[in-house]
N, CA, C and O atoms as a printed pandas DataFrame, in Angstrom:
     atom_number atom_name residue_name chain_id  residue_number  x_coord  y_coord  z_coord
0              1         N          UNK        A               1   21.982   80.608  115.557
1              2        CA          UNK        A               1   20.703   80.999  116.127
2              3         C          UNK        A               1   20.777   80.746  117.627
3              4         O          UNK        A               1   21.285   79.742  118.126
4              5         N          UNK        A               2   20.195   81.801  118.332
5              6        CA          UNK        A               2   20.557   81.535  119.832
6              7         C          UNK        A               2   19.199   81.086  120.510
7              8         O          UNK        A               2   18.100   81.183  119.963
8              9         N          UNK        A               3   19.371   80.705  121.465
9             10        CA          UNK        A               3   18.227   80.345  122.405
10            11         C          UNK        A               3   16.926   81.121  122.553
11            12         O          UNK        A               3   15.822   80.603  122.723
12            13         N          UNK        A               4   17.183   82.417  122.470
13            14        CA          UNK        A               4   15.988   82.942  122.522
14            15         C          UNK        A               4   15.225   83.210  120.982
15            16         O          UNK        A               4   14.006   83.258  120.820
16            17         N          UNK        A               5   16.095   83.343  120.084
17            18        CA          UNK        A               5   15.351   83.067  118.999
18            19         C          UNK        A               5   14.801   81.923  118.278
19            20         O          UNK        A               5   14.094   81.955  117.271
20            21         N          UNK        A               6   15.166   81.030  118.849
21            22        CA          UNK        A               6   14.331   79.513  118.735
22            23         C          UNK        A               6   13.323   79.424  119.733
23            24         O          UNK        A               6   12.571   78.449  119.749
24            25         N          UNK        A               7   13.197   80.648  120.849
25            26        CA          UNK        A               7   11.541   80.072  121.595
26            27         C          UNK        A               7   11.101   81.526  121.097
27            28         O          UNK        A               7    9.934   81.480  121.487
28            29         N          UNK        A               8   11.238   82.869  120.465
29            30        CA          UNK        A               8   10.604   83.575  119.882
30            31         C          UNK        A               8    9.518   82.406  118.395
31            32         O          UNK        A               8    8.308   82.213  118.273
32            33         N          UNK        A               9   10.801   81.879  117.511
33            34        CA          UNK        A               9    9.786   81.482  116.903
34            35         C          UNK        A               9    9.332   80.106  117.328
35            36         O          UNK        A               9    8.395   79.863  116.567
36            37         N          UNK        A              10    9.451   79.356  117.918
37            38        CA          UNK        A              10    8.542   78.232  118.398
38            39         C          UNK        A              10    6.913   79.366  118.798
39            40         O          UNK        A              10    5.862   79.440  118.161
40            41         N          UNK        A              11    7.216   79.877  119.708
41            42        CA          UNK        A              11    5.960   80.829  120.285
42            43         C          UNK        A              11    4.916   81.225  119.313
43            44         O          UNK        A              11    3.687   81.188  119.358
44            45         N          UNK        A              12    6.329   81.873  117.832
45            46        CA          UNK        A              12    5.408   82.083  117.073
46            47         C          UNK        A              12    4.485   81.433  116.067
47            48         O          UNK        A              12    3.500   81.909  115.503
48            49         N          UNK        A              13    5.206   79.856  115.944
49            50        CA          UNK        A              13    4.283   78.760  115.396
50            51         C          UNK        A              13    3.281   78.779  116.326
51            52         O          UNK        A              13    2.276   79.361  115.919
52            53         N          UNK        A              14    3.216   78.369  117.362
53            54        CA          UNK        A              14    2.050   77.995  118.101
54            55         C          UNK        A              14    1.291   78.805  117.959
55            56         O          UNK        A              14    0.237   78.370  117.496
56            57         N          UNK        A              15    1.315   80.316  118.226
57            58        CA          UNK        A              15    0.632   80.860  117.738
58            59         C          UNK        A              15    0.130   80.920  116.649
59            60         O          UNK        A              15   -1.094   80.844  116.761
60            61         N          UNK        A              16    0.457   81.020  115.617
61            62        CA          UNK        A              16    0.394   80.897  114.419
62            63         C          UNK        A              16   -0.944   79.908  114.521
63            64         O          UNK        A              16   -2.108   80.304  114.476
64            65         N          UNK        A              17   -0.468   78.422  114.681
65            66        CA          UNK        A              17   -1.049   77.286  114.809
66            67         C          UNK        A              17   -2.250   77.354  115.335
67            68         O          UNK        A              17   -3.062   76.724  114.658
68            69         N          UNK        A              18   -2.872   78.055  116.628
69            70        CA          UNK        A              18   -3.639   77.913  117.437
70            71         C          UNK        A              18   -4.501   79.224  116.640
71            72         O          UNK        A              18   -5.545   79.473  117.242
72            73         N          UNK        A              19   -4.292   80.026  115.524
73            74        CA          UNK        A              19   -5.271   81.053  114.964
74            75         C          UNK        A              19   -5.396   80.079  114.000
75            76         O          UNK        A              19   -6.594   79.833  113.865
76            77         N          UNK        A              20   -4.740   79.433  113.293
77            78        CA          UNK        A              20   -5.405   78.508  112.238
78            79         C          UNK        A              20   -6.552   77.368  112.729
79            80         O          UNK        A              20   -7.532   76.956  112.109
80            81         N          UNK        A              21   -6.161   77.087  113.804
81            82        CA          UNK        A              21   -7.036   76.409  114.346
82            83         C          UNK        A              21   -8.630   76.337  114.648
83            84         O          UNK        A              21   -9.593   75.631  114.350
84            85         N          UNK        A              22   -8.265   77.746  115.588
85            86        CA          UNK        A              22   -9.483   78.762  116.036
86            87         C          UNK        A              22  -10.514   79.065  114.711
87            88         O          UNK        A              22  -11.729   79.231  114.824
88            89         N          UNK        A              23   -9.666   79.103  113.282
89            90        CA          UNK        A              23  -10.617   79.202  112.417
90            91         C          UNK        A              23  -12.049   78.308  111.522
91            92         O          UNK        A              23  -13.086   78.534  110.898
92            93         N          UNK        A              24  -11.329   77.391  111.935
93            94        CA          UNK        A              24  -12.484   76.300  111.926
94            95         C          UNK        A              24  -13.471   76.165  112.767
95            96         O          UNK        A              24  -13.259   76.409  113.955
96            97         N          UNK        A              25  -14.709   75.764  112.346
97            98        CA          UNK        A              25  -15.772   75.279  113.089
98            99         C          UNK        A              25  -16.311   74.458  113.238
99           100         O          UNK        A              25  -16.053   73.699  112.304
100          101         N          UNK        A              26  -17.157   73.924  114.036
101          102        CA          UNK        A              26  -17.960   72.064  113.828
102          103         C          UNK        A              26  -18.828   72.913  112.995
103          104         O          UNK        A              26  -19.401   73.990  113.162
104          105         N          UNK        A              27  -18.700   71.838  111.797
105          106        CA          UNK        A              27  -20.882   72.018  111.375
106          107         C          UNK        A              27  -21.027   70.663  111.758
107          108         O          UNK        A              27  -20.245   69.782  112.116
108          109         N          UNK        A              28  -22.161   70.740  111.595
109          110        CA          UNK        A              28  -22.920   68.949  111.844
110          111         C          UNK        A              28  -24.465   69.181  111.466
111          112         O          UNK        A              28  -24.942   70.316  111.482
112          113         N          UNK        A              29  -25.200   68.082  111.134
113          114        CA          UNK        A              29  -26.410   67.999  110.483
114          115         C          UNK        A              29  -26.877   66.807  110.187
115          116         O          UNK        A              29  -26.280   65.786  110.529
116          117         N          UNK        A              30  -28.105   66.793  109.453
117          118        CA          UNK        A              30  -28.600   65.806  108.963
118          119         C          UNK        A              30  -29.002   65.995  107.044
119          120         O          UNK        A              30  -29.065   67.042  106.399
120          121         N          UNK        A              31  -29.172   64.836  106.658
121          122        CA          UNK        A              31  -29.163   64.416  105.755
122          123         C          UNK        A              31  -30.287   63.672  105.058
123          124         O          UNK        A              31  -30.166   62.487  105.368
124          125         N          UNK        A              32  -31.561   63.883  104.073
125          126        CA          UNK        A              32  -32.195   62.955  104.114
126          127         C          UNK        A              32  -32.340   62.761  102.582
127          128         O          UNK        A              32  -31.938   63.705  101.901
128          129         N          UNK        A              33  -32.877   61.631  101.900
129          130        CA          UNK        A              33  -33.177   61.282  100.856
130          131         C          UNK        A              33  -34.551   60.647  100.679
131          132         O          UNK        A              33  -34.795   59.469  100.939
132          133         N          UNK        A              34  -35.721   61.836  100.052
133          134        CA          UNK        A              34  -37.023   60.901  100.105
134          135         C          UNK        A              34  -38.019   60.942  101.571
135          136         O          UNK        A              34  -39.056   60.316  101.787
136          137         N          UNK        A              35  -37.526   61.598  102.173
137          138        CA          UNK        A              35  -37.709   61.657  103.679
138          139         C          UNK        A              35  -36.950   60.106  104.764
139          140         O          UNK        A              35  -37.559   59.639  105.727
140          141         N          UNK        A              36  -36.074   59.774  104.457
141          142        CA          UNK        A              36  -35.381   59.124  105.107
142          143         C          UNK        A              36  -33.800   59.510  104.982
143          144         O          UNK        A              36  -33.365   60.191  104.054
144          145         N          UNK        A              37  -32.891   58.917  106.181
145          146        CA          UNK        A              37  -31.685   59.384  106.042
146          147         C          UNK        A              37  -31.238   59.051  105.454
147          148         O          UNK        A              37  -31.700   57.946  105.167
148          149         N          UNK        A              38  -30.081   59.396  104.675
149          150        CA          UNK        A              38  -29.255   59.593  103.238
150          151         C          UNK        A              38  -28.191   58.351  103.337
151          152         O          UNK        A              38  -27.024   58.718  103.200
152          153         N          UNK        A              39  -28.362   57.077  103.530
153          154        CA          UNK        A              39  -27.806   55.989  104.177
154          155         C          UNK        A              39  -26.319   56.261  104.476
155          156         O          UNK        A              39  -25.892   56.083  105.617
156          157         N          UNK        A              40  -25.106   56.908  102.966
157          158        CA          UNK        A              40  -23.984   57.124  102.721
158          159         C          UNK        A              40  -23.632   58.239  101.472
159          160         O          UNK        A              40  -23.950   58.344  100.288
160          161         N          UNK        A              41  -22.785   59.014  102.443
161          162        CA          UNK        A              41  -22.730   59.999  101.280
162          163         C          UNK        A              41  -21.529   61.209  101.533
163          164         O          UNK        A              41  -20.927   61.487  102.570
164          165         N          UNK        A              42  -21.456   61.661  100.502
165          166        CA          UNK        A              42  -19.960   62.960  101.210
166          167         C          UNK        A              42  -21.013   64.217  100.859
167          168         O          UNK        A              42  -21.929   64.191  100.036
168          169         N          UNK        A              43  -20.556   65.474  101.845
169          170        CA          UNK        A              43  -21.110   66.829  101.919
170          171         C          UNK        A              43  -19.728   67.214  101.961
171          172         O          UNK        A              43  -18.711   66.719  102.447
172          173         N          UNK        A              44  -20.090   68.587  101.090
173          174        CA          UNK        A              44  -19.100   69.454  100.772
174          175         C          UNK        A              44  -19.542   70.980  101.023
175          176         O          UNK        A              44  -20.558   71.562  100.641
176          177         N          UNK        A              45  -18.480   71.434  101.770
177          178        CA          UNK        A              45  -18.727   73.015  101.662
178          179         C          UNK        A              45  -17.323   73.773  101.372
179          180         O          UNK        A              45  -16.174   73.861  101.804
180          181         N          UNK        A              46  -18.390   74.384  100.101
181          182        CA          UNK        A              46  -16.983   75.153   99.031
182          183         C          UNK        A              46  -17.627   76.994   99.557
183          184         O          UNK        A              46  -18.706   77.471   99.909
184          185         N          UNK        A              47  -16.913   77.257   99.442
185          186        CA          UNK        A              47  -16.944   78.789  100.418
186          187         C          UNK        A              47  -16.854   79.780   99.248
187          188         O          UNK        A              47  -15.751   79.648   98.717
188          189         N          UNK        A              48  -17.621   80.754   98.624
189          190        CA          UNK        A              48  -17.903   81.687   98.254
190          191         C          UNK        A              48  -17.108   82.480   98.322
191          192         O          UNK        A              48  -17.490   83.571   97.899
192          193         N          UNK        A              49  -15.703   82.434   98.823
193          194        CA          UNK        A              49  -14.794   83.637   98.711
194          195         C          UNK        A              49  -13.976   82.254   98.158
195          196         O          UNK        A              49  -13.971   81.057   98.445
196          197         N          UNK        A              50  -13.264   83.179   97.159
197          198        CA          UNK        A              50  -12.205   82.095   96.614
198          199         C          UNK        A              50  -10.746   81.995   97.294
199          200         O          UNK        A              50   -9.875   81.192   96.959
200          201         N          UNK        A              51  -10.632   83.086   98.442
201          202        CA          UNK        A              51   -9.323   83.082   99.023
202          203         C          UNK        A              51   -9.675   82.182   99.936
203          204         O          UNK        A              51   -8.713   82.078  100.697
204          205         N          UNK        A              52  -11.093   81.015  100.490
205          206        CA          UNK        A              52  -10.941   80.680  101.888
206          207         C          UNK        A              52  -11.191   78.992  101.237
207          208         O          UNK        A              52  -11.504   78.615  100.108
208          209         N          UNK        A              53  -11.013   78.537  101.997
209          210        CA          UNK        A              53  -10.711   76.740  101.311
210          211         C          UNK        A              53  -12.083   76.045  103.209
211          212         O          UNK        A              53  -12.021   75.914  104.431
212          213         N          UNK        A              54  -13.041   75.871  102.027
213          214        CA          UNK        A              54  -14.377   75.450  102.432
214          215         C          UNK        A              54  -13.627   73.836  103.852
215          216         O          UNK        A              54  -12.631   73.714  104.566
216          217         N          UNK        A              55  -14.890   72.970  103.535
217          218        CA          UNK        A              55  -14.529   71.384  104.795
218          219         C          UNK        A              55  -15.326   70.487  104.092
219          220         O          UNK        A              55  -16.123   70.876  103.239
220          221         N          UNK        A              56  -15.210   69.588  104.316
221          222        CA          UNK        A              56  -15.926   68.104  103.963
222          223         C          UNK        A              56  -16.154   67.068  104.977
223          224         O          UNK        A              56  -15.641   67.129  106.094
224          225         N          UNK        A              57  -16.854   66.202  104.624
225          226        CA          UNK        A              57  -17.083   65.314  105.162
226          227         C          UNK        A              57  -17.981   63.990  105.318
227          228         O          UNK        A              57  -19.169   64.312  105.267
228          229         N          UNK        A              58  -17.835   62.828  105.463
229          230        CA          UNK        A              58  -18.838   61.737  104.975
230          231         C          UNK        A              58  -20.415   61.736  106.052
231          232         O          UNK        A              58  -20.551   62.168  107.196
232          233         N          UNK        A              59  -21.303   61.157  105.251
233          234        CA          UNK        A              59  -22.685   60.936  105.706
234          235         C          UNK        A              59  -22.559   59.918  105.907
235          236         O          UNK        A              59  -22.068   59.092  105.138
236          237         N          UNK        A              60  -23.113   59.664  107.355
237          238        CA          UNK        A              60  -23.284   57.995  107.437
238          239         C          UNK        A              60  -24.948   57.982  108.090
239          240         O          UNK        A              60  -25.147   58.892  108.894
240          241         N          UNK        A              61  -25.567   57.499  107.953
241          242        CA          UNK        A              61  -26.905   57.476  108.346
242          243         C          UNK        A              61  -27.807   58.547  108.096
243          244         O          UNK        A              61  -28.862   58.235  108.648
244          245         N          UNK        A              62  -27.908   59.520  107.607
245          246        CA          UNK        A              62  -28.261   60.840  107.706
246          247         C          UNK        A              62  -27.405   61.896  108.135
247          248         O          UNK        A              62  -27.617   63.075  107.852
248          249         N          UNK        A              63  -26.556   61.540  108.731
249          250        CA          UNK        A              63  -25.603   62.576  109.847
250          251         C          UNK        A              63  -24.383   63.105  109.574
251          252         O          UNK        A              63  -23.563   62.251  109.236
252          253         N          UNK        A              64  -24.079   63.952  109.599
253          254        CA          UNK        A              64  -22.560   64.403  109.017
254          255         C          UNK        A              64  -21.883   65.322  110.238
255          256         O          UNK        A              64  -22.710   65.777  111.027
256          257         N          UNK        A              65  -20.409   65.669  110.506
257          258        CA          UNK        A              65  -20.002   66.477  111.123
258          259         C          UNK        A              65  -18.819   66.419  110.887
259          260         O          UNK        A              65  -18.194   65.359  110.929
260          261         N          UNK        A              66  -18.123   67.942  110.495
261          262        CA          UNK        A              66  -16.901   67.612  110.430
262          263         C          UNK        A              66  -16.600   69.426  110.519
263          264         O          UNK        A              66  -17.538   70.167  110.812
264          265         N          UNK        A              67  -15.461   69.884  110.283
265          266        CA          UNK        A              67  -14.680   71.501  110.648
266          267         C          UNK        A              67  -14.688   71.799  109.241
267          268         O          UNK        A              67  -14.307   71.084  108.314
268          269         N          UNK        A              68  -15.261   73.158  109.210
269          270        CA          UNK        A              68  -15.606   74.007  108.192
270          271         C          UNK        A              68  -15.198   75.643  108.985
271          272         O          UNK        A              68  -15.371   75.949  110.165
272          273         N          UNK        A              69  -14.378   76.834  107.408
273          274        CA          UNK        A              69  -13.846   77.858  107.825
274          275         C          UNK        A              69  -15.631   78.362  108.254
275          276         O          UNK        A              69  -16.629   77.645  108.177
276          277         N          UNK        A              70  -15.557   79.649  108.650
277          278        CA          UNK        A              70  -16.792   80.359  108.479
278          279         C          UNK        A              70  -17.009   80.943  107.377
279          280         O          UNK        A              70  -16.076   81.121  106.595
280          281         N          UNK        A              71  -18.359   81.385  107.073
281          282        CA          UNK        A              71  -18.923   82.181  106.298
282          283         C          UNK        A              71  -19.872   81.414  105.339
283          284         O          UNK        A              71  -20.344   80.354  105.750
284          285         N          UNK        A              72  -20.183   81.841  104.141
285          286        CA          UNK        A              72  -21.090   81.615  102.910
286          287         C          UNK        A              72  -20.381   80.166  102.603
287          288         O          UNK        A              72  -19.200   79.823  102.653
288          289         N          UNK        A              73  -21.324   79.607  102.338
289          290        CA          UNK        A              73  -20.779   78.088  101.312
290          291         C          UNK        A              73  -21.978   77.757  100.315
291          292         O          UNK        A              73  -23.196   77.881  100.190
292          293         N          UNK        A              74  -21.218   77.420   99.894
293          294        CA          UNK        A              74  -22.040   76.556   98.672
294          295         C          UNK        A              74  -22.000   75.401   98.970
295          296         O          UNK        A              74  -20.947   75.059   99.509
296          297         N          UNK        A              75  -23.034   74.347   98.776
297          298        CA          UNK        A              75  -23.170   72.800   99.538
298          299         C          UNK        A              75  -23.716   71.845   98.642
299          300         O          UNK        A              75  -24.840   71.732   98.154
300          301         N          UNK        A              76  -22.758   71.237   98.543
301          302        CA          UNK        A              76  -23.029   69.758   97.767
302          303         C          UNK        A              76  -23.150   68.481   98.350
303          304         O          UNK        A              76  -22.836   68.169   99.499
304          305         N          UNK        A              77  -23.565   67.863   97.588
305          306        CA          UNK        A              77  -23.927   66.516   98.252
306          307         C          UNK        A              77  -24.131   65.323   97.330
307          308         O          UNK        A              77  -25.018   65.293   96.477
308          309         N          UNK        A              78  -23.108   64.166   97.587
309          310        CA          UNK        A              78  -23.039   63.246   97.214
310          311         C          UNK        A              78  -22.979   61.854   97.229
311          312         O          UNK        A              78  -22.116   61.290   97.902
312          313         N          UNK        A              79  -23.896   61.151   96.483
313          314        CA          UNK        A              79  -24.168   59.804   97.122
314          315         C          UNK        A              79  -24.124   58.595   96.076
315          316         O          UNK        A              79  -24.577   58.966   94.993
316          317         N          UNK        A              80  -23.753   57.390   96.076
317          318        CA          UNK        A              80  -23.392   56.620   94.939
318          319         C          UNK        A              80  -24.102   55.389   95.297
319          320         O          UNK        A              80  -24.598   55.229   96.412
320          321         N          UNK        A              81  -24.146   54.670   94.522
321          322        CA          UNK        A              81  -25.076   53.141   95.080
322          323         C          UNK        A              81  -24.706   52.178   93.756
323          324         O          UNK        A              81  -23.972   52.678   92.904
324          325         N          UNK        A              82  -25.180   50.852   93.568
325          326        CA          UNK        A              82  -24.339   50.001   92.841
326          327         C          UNK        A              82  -25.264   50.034   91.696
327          328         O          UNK        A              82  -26.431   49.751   91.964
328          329         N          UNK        A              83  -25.001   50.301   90.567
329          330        CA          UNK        A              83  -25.896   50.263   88.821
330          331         C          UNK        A              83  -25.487   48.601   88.143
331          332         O          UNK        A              83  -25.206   48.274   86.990
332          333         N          UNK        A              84  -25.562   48.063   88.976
333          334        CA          UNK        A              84  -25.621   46.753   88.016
334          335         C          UNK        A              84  -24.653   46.058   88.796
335          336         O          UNK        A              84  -23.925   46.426   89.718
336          337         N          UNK        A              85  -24.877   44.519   87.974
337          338        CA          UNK        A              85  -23.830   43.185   88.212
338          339         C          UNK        A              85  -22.585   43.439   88.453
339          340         O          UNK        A              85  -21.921   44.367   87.993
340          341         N          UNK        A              86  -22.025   42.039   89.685
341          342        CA          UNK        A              86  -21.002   42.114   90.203
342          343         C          UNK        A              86  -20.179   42.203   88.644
343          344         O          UNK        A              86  -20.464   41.473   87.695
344          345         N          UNK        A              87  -18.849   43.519   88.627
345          346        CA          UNK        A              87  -18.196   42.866   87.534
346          347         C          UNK        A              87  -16.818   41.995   88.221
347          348         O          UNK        A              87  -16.353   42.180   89.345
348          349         N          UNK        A              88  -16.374   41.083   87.265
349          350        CA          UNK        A              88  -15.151   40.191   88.056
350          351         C          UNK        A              88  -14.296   41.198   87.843
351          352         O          UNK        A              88  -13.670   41.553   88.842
352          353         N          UNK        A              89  -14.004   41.964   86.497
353          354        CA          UNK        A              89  -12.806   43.007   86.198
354          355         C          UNK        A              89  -12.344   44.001   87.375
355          356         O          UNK        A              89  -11.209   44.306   87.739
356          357         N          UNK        A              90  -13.528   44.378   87.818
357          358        CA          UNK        A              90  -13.830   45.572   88.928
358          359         C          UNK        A              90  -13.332   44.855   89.933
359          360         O          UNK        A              90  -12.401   45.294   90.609
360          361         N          UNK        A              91  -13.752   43.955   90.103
361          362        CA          UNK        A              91  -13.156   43.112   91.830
362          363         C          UNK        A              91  -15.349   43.643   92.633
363          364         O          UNK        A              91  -15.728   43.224   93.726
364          365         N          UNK        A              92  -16.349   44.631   91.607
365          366        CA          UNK        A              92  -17.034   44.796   92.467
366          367         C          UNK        A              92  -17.867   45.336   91.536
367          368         O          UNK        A              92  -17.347   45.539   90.439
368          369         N          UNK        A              93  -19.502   45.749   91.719
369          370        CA          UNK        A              93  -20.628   46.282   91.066
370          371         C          UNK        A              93  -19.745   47.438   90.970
371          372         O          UNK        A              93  -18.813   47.742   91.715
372          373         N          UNK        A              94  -20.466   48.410   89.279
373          374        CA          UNK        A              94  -20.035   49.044   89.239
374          375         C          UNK        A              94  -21.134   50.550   90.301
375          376         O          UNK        A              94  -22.298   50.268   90.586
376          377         N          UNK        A              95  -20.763   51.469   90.582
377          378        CA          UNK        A              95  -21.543   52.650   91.290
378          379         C          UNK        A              95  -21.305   53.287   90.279
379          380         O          UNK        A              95  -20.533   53.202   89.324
380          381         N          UNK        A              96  -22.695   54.459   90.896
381          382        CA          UNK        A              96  -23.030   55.507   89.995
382          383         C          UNK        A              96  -23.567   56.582   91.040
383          384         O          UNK        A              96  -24.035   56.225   92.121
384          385         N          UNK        A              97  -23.466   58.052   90.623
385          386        CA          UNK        A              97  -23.951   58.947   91.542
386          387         C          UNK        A              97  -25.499   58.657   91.351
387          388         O          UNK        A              97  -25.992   58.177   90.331
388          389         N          UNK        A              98  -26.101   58.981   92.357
389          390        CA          UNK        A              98  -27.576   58.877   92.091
390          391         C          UNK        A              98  -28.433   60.106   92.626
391          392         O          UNK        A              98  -29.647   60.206   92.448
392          393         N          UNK        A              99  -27.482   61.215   93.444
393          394        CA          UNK        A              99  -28.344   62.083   93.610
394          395         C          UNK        A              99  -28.626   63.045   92.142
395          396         O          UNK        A              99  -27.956   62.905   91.119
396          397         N          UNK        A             100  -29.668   63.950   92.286
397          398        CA          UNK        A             100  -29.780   64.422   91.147
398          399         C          UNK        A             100  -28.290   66.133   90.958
399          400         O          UNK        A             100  -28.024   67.006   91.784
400          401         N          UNK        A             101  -27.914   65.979   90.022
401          402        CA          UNK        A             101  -26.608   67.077   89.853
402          403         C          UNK        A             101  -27.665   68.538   90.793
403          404         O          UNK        A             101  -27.000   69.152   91.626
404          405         N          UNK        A             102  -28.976   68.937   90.646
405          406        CA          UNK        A             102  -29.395   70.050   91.481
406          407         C          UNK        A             102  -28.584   70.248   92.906
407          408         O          UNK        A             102  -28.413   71.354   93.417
408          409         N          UNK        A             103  -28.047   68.839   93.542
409          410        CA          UNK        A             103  -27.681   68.582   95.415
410          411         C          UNK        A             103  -26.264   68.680   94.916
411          412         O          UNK        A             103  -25.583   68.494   95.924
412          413         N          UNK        A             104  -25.165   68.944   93.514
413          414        CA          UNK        A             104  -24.005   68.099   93.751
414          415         C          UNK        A             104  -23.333   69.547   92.557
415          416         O          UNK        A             104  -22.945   70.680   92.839
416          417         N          UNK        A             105  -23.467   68.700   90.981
417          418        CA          UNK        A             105  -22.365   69.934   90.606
418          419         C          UNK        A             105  -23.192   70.905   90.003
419          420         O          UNK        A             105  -22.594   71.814   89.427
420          421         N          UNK        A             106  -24.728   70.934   89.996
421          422        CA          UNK        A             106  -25.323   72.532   89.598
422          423         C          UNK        A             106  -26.123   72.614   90.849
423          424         O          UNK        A             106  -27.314   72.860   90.660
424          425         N          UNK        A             107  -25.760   72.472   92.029
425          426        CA          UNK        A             107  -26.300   72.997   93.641
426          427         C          UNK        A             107  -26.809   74.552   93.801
427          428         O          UNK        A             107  -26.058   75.395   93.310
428          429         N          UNK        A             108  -27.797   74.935   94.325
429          430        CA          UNK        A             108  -28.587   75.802   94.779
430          431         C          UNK        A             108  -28.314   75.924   96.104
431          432         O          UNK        A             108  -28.515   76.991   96.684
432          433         N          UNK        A             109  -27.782   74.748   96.781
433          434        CA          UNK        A             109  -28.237   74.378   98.235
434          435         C          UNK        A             109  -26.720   75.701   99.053
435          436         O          UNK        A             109  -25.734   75.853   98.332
436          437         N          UNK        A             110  -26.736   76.327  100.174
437          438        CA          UNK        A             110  -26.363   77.072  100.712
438          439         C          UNK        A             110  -25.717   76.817  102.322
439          440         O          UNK        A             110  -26.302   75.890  102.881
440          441         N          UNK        A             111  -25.223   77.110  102.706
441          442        CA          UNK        A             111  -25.229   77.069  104.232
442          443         C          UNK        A             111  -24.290   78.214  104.654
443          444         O          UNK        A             111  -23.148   78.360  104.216
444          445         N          UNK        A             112  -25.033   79.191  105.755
445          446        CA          UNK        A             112  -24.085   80.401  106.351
446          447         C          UNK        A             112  -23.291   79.622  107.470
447          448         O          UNK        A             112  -23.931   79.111  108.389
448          449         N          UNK        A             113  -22.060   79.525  107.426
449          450        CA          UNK        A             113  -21.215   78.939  108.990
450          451         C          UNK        A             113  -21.182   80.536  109.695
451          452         O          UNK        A             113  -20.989   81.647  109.200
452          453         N          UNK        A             114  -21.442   80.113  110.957
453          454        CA          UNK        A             114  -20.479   81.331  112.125
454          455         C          UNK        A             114  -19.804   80.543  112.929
455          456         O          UNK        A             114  -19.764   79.326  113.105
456          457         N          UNK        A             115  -18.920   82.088  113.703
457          458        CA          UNK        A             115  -17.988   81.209  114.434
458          459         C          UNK        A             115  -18.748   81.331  116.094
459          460         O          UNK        A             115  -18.257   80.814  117.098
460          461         N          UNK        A             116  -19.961   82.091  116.064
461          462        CA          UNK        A             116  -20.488   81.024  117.119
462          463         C          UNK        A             116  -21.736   80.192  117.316
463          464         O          UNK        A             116  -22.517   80.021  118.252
464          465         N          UNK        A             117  -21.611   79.676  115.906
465          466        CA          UNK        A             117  -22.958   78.845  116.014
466          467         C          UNK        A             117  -24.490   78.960  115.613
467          468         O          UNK        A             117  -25.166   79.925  115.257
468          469         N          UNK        A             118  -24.797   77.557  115.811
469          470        CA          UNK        A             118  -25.379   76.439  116.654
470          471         C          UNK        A             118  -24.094   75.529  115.093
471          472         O          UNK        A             118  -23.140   74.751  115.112
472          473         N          UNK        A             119  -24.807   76.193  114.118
473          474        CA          UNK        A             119  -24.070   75.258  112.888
474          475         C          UNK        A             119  -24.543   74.494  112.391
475          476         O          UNK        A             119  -24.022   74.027  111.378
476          477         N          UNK        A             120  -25.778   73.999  112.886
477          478        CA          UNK        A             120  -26.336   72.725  112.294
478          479         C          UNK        A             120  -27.411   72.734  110.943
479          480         O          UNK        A             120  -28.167   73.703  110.876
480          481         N          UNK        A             121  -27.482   71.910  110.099
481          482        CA          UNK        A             121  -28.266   72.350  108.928
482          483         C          UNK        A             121  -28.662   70.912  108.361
483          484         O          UNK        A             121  -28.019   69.885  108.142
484          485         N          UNK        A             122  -29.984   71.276  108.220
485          486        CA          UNK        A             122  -30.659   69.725  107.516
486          487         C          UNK        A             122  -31.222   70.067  106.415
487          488         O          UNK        A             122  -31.987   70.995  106.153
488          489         N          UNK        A             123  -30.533   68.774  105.431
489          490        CA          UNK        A             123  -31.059   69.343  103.703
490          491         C          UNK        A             123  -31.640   67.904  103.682
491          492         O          UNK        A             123  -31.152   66.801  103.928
492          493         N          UNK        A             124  -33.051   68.396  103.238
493          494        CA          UNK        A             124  -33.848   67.044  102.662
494          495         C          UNK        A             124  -33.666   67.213  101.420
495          496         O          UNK        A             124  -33.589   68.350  100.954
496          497         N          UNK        A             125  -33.573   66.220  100.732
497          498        CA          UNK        A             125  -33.399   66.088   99.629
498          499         C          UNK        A             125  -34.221   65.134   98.650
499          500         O          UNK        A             125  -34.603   64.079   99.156
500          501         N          UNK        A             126  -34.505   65.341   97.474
501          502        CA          UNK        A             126  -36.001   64.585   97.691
502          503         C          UNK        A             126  -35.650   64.269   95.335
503          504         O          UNK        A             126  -34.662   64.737   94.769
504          505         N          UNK        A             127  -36.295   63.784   94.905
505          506        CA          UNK        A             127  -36.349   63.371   93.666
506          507         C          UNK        A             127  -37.274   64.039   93.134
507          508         O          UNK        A             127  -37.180   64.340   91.944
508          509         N          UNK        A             128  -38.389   64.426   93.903
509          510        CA          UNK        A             128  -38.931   65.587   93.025
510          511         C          UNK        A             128  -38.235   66.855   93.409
511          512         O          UNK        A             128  -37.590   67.133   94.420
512          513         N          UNK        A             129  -38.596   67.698   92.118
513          514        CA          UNK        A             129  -38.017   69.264   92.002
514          515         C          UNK        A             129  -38.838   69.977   93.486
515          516         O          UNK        A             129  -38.668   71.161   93.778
């Protein structure tokens, strides 16, 4: 392999690299539970085309942000908290999900990404229907 075909394809990784890149977007948002922020929790966006592989990312206070492809998603949301006594076996209380499955694995909840924005989306989330 000669010299110029090792900076043809170097060139063409980067390139390569820098459209994979370009395809992602910030989302960012808020989060609430009850009308307060969602203390800790993971959001998920699974993307409506099955050829495109959605983004994730943790809630910490209400707030989330992390790189998501564009387009349609489907949005979940998940949050766990401790259901009982320290166990010694566990090393810790055991957790349990506590949002209701409507926010998580039978979700309604939606979000359109573009690739130019604003991106931001706030799901209250609440215990009544």
């Amino acid at each position: 392999m000669n010299s110029k075909s090792v900076k043809v394809g170097l060139l063409a990784f980067v390139v390569a690299s820098a459209i994979g890149c370009s395809s992602q977007v910030e989302v960012r948002g808020t989060v609430t539970w009850n009308g307060e922020p969602l203390k800790e929790g993971t959001i998920v966006f699974e993307a409506t085309d099955p050829n495109v592989i959605g983004g994730s990312g943790p809630i910490k206070d209400g707030k989330f942000s992390f790189k998501s492809p564009p387009g349609a998603m489907r949005v979940m949301i998940y949050a766990t908290r401790e259901s009982g006594k320290f166990d010694p076996a566990m090393g810790a209380a055991p957790r349990e999900q506590f949002l209701p499955a409507r926010y998580n694995t039978e979700t309604k909840l939606t979000a359109e990404v573009t690739r130019r924005g604003p991106n931001e989306f706030t799901f209250p989330l609440s215990e009544k229907e």
